[in-house]
C-alpha positions as CSV (number, residue, x, y, z in Angstrom):
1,X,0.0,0.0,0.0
2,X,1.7,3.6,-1.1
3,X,2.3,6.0,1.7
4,X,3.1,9.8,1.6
5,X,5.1,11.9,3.1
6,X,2.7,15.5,3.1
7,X,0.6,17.1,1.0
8,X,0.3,20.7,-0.1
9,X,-2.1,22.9,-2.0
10,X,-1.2,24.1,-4.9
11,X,-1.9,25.9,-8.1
12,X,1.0,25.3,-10.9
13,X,0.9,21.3,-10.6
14,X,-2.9,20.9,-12.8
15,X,-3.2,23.7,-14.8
16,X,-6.5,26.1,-13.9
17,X,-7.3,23.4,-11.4
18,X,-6.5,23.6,-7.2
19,X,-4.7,20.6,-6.1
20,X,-4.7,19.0,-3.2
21,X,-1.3,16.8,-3.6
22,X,-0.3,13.7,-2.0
23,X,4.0,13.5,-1.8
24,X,3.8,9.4,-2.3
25,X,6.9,8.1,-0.4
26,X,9.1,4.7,-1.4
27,X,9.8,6.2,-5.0
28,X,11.6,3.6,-7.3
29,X,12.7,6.3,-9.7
30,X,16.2,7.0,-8.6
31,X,16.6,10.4,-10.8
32,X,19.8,12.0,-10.4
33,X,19.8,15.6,-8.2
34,X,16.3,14.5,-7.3
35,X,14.7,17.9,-5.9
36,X,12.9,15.8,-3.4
37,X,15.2,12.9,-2.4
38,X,13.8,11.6,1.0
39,X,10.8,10.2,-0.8
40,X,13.3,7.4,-2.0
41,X,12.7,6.3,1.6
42,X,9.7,3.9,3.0
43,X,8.6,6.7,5.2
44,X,4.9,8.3,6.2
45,X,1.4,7.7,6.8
46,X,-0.3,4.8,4.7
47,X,-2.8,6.4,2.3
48,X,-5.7,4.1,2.8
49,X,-9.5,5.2,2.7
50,X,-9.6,7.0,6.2
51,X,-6.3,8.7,5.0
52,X,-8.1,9.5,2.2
53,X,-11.1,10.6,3.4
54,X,-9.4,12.7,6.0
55,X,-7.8,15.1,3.1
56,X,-11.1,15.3,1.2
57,X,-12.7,16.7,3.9
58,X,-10.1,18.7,4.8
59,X,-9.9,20.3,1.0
60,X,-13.3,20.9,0.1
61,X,-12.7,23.5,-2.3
62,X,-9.7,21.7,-4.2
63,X,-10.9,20.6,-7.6
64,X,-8.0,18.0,-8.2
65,X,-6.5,15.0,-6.2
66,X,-3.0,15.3,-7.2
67,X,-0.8,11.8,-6.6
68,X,2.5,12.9,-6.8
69,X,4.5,9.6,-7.0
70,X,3.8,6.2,-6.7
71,X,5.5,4.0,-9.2
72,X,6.1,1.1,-6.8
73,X,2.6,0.3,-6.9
74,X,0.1,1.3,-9.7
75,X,-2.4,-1.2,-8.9
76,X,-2.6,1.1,-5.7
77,X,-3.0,4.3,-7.9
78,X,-5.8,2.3,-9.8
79,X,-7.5,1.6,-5.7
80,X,-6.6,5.5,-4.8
81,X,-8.6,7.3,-8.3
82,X,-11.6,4.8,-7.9
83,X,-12.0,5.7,-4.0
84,X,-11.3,9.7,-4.9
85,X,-14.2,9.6,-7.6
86,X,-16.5,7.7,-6.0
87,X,-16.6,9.6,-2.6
88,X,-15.8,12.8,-4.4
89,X,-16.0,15.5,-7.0
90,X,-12.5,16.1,-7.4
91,X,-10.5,14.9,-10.2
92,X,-7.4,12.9,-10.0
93,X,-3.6,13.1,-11.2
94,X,-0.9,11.7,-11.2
95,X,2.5,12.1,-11.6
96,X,4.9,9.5,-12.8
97,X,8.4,9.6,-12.8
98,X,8.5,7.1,-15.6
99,X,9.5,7.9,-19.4
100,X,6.3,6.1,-20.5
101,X,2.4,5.5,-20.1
102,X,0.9,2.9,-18.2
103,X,-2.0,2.5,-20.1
104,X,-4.1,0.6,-17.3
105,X,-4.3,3.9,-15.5
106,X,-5.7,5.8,-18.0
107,X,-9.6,5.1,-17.2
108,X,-8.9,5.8,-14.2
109,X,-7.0,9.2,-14.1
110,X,-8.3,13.2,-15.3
111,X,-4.6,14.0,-15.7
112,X,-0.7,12.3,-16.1
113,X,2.3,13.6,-16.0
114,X,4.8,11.5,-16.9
115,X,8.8,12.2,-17.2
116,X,11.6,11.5,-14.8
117,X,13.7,14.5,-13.0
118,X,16.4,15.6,-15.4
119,X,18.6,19.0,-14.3
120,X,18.6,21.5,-16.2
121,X,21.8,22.3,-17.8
122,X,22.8,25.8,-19.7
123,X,20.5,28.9,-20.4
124,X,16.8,27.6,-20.0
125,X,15.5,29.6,-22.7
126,X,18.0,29.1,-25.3
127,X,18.5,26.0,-28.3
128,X,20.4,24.1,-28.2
129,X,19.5,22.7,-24.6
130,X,18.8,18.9,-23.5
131,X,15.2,18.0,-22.7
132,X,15.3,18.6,-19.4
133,X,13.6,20.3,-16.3
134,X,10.0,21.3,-15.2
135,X,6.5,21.4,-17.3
136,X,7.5,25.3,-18.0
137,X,10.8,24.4,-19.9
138,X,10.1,24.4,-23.8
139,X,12.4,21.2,-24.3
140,X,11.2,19.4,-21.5
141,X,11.0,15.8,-21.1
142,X,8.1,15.7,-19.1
143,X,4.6,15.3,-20.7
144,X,1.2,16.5,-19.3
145,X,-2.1,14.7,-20.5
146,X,-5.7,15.0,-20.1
147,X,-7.6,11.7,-20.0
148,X,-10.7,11.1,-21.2
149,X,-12.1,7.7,-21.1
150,X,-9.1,5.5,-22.7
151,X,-7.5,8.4,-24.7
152,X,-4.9,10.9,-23.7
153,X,-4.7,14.3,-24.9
154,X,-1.2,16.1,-24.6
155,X,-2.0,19.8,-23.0
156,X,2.1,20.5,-22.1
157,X,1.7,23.7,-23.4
158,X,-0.6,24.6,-20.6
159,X,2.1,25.2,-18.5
160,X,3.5,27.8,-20.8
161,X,2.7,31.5,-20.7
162,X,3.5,31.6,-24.5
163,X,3.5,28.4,-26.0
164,X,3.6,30.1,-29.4
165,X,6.6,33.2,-28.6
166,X,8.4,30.2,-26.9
167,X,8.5,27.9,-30.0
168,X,8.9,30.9,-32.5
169,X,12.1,32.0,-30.8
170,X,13.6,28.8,-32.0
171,X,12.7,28.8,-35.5
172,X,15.8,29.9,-38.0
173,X,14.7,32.6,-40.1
174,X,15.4,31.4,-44.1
């Protein structure tokens, strides 16, 4: 069964949504410079249903259920999203630290990041730069989708404040 570590509210994880997020301890992901690096460890509460329970009342007005971690277990994120929508209203993420899409989760998620922690290296904003860093970077490896039903739709550039200035500053000029 996952466990987390703490949660926090927050704005910038689900785009136009409120999060409630859930750190999810025990991480298998071993990224290098990991910005959070005690959630390698078997540490924290157990999120079961009281746990559960316990932060949806306490976060009435969140809109999203954020699941931040839990790759050692995604039968347990599959137990966690069923729980959230059927007790709640809120929607559910989750972030992976994985390259790829586990497709089993899909019905069962509103959003999924996916994409391990890579440092950024260089100038953030210039080419040539390594996919790397956060949601906001242009050349990022991580991914943001929307689910609906079995399909996934990519909304990355969500997290952008100029999705089209940002690409166009890259483009050679002939």
């Amino acid at each position: 069964m996952l466990k987390f570590y703490d949660t926090a509210v927050t704005f910038s994880e689900f785009p136009d949504e409120i999060a409630i997020c859930a750190n999810i301890t025990n991480c298998p992901c071993n990224c290098d410079n990991c910005s959070e690096p005690w959630l390698k460890d078997d540490i924290g509460e157990v999120l079961d249903e009281e746990a559960i329970q316990k932060l949806l009342n306490e976060h009435k007005d969140c809109s999203v259920f954020g699941i931040m971690g839990g790759d050692s277990d995604q039968g347990d994120i599959i137990r966690i999203a069923d729980y959230i929508h059927s007790h709640s209203n809120l929607k559910v993420g989750f972030y992976s630290g994985r390259d790829y899409i586990n497709i089993q989760l899909v019905p069962h998620l509103d959003y999924y990041k996916i994409g391990r922690w890579i440092t950024p290296v260089g100038e953030v904003d210039k080419w040539p730069l390594t996919t790397c860093g956060p949601l906001q970077f242009p050349f990022t490896n991580q991914i943001y989708f929307q689910c609906i039903g079995d399909k996934l739709i990519n909304c990355s550039h969500l997290f952008r404040k100029n999705p089209i200035h940002d690409l166009q500053r890259y483009v050679i000029a002939q």
